[in-house]
C-alpha positions as CSV (number, residue, x, y, z in Angstrom):
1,X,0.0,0.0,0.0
2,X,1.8,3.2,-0.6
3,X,1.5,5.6,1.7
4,X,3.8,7.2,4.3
5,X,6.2,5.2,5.5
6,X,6.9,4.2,1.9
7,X,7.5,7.5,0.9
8,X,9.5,8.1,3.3
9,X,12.0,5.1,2.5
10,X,12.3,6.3,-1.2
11,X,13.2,9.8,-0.1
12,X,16.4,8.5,1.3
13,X,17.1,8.1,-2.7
14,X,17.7,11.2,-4.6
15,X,15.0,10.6,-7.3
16,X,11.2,9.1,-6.5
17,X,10.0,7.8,-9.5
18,X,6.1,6.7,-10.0
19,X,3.7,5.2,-12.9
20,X,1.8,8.4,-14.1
21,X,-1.2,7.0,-12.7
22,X,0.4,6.4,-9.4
23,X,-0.8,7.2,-6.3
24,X,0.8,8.7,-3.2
25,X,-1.4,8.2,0.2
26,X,0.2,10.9,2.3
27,X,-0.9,10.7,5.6
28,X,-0.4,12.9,9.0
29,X,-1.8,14.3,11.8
30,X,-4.6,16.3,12.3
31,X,-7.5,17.2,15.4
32,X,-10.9,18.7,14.7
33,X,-13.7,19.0,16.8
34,X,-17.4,19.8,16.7
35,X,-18.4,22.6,18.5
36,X,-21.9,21.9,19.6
37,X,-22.4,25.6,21.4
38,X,-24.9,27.2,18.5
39,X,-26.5,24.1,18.8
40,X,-27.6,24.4,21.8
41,X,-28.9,28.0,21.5
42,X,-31.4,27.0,19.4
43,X,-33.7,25.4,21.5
44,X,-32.3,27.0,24.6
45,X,-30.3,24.8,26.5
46,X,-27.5,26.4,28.5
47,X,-24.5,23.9,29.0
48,X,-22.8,23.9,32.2
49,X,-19.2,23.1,34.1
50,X,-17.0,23.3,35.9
51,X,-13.0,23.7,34.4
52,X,-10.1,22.3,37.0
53,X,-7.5,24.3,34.8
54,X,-7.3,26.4,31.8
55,X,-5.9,23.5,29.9
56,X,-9.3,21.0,30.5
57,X,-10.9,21.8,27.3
58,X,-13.1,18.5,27.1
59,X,-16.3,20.7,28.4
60,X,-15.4,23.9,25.6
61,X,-17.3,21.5,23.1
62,X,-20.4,22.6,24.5
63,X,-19.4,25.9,25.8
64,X,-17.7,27.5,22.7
65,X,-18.3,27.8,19.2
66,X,-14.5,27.6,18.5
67,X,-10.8,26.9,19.8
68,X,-10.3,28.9,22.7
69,X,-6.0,29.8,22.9
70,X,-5.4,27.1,25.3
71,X,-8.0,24.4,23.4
72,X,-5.7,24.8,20.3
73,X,-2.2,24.7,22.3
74,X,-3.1,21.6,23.7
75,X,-4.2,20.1,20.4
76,X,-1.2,21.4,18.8
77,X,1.2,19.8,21.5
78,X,-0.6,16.1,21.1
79,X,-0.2,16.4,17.3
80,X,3.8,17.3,17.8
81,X,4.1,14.5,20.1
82,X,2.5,11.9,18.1
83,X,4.6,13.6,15.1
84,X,8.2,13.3,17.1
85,X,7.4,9.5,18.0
């Protein structure tokens, strides 16, 4: 199956060479997340917690209607870590 790890192999080389109707299946690291706050507004229902730290984000899924600055640091640090594995 080609994908990234076999990519990754051939770039060791200083020429990759494919079939013109090759396929490369890059893949990498990514989060997303639905925010379910508008939601909610709609019929009226108020979501409500209680945070520990600015870095518990689990609950912004129902309180926000995007990333928050410490929501997206600490999606950014999981992806880094999983990329420097």
């Amino acid at each position: 199956y080609p994908g990234t790890l076999s990519y990754y192999l051939a770039s060791a080389f200083g020429e990759v060479w494919m079939q013109p109707s090759g396929t490369v299946g890059l893949v990498g690291f990514a989060t997303s997340a639905l925010f379910l706050r508008d939601a909610l507004d709609k019929p009226g229902v108020e979501a409500q917690f209680v945070a520990r730290g600015e870095y518990k984000s689990a609950a912004n899924l129902f309180t926000q209607d995007r990333y928050t600055e410490p929501h997206r640091e600490a999606d950014a640090a999981l992806v880094n870590g999983l990329r420097a594995q």
